[in-house]
C-alpha positions as CSV (number, residue, x, y, z in Angstrom):
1,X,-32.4,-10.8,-7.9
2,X,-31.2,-10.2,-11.5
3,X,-27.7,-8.1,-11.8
4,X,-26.2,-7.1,-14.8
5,X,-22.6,-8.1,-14.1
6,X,-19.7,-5.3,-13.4
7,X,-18.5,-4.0,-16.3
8,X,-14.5,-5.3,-16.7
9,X,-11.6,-2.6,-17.3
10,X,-11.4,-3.2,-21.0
11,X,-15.1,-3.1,-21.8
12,X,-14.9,0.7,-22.8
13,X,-12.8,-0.8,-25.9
14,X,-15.2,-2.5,-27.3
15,X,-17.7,0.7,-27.2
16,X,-18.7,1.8,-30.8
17,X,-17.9,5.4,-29.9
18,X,-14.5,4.5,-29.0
19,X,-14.6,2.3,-32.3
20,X,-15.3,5.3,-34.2
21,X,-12.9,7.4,-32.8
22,X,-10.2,4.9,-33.7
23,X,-11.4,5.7,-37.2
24,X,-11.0,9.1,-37.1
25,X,-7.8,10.9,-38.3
26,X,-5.6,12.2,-35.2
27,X,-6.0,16.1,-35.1
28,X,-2.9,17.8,-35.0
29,X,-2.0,21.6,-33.8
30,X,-0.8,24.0,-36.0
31,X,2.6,25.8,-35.8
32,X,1.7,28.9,-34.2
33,X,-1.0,27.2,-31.6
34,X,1.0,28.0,-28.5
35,X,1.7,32.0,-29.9
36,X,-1.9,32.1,-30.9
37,X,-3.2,30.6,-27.6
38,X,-0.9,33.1,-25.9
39,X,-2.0,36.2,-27.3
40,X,-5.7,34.9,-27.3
41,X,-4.8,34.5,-23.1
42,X,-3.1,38.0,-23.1
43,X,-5.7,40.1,-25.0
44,X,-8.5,38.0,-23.1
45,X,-7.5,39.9,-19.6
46,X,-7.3,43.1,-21.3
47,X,-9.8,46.1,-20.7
48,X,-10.4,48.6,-23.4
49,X,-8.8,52.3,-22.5
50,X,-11.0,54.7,-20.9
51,X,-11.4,56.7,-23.8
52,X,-12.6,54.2,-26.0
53,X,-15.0,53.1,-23.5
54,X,-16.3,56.1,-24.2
55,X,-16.8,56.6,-27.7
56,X,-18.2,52.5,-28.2
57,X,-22.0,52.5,-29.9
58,X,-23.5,51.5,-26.2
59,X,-22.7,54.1,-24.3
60,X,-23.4,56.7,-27.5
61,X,-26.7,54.8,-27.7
62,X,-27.6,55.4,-24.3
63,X,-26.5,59.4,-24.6
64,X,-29.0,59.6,-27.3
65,X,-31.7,57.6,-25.3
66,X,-30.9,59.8,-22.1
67,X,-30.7,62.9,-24.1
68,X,-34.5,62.6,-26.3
69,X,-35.6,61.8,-22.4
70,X,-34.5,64.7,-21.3
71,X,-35.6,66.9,-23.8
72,X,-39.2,65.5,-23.8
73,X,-39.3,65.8,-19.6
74,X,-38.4,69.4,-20.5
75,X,-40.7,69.9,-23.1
76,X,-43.5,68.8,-21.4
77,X,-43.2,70.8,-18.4
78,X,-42.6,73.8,-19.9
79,X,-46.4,75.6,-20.0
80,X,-47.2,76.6,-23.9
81,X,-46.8,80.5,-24.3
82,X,-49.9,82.1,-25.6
83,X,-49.7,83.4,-29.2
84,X,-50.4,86.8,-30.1
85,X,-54.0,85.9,-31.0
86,X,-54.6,84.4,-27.0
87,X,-54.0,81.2,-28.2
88,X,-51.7,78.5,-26.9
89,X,-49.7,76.4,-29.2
90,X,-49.6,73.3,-28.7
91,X,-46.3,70.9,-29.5
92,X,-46.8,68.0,-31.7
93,X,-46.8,64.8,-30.5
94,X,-45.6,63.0,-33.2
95,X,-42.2,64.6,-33.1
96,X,-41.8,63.2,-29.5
97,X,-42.5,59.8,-31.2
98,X,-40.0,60.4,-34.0
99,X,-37.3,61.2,-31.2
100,X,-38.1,57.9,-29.2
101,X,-38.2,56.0,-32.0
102,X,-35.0,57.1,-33.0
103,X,-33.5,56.4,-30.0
104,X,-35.1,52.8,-29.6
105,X,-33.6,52.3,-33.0
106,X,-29.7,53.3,-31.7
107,X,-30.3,50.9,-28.7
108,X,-31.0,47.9,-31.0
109,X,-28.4,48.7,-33.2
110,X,-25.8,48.8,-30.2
111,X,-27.6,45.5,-28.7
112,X,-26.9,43.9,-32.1
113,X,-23.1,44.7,-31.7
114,X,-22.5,43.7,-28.7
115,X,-24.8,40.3,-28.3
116,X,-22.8,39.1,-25.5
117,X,-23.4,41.7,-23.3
118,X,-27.1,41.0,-23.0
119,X,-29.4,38.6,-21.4
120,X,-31.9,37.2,-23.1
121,X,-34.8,39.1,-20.5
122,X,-32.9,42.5,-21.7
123,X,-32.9,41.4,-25.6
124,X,-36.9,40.6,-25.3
125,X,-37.5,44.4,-23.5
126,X,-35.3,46.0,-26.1
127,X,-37.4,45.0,-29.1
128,X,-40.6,45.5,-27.1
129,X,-42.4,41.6,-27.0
């Protein structure tokens, strides 16, 4: 049987990473790293107030998606009122399209804000591939 021998206690010394690292220039903390780490720790833990939650572009974005929903649910179950001529009216749909378009384009705008908050299944539906 052919064994490579153990390796010995000092043979991570004579790595070349380790060789290279000896090389490097130590890195040394700046003055306010433990205040900066501190509040870094402190505002980490902290969840925004209620009422900012509130006004942030994702939740707006989502009023604005809800809301063009809505008004095209109503819109299309209302039954078009004859015109004075016996005619019925008939509602465009292009302005439907306008309104979902402008609402797909509010929901991509907040996606792009907010990154984090998104897996990358939800990114791929948002811009439709």
């Amino acid at each position: 049987m052919n064994r490579k021998p153990q390796p010995t206690e000092d043979s991570w010394e004579h790595d070349a990473v380790w060789k290279l690292l000896d090389q490097s220039p130590p890195a040394s903390a700046s003055p306010r790293f433990a205040d900066e780490t501190l509040r870094a720790a402190r505002l980490a833990g902290q969840t925004a107030p209620w009422w900012k939650r509130i006004f942030t572009p994702a939740p707006l974005a989502g009023l604005a998606a809800a809301t063009a929903a809505l008004v095209f649910a109503v819109l299309s179950l209302q039954t078009p009122a004859p015109d004075s001529t016996g005619q019925t009216t008939l509602v465009l749909s292009s302005d439907f399209a306008e309104i979902q378009e402008i609402a797909e384009t509010e929901v991509l705008i907040s996606a792009v804000d907010q990154l984090d908050d998104y897996s990358d299944m939800e990114l791929v539906c948002l811009i439709g591939f």
